[in-house]
N, C-alpha and C positions, 0 to 999 in steps of 0.2 A: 294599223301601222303597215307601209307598205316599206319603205327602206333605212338604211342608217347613215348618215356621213359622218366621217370622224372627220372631227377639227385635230389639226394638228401645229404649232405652236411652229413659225418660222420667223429667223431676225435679219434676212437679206432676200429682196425680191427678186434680186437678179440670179442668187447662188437657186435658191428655188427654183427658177424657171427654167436653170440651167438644168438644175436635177430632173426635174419630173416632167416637162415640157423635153425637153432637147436632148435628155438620156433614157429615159422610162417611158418616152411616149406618150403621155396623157394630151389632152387638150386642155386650153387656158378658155374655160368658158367665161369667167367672168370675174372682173375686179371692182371692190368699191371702197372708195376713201371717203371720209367725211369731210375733207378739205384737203387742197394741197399741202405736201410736206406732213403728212399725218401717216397712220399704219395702213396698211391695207389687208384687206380678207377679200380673198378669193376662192375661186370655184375651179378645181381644175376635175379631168375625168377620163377614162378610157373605157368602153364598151359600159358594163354596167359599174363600174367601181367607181363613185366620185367622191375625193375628199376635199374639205376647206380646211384653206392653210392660212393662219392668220399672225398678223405682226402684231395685234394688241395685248398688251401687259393682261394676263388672268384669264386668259381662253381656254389656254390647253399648258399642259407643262411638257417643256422637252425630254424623250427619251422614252414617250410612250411607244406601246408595239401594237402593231396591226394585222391579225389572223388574214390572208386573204388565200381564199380556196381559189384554185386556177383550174380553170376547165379546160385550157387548151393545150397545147405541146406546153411543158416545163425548159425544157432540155433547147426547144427551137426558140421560146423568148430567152434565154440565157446568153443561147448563140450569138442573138441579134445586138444583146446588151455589148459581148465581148465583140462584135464588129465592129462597134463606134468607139472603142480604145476610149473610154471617157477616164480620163488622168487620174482619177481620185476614186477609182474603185474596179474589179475583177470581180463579177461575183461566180462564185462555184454551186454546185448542184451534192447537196447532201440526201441519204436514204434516210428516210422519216422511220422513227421506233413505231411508226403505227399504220409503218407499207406508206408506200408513193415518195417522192421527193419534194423536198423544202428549198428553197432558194432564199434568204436573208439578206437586206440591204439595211445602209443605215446611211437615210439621209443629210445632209452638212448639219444637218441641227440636233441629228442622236437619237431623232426618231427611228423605229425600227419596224419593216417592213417584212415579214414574213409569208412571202408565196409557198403554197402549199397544194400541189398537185395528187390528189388520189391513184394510187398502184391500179394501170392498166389490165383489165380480168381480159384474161388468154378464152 
């Protein structure tokens, strides 16, 4: 086994693409529909984290949460989130009970994202 993608359960492609495309940065690798006017499941992704987001009924259920460890500045992707003033959300920087900081988002659909940066050793 080399990786994991979480399927995460979404019901508006645009609200989606808005989120995680246009506010959080990923890229929209890939969409497939089995016909026009049908659900779509896609591939979106940013550095090594990629999840599939799907419209179809029994994939995933809304309002799961997603551990993700962050290896890079915390504090400067938070910054960058709060430059784009995205209307439907501020996220703030919490100190984690187990050292580092947590950053928490929660996608239009209730999923919930938890960035988790490890406390930097002096």
């Amino acid at each position: 086994m080399s990786s994991i993608r979480p399927v995460l359960r979404i019901f508006d492609i645009a609200k989606a693409l808005e989120f995680y495309v246009g506010w959080l940065g990923f890229t929209l690798d890939w969409e497939h529909r089995f016909e026009p006017n049908t659900p779509v499941y896609m591939q979106v992704s940013m550095d090594d984290l990629v999840f599939h987001l799907s419209e179809h009924y029994g994939d995933a259920c809304p309002g799961a949460k997603v551990y993700i460890e962050y290896s890079g500045d915390l504090a400067a992707y938070q910054q960058l989130l709060l430059d784009k003033q995205y209307r439907y959300y501020s996220p703030g920087l919490e100190d984690a009970p187990w050292g580092g900081k947590t950053m928490e988002l929660i996608d239009p659909f209730g999923n919930k994202l938890l960035f988790a940066a490890p406390e930097k050793s002096s």
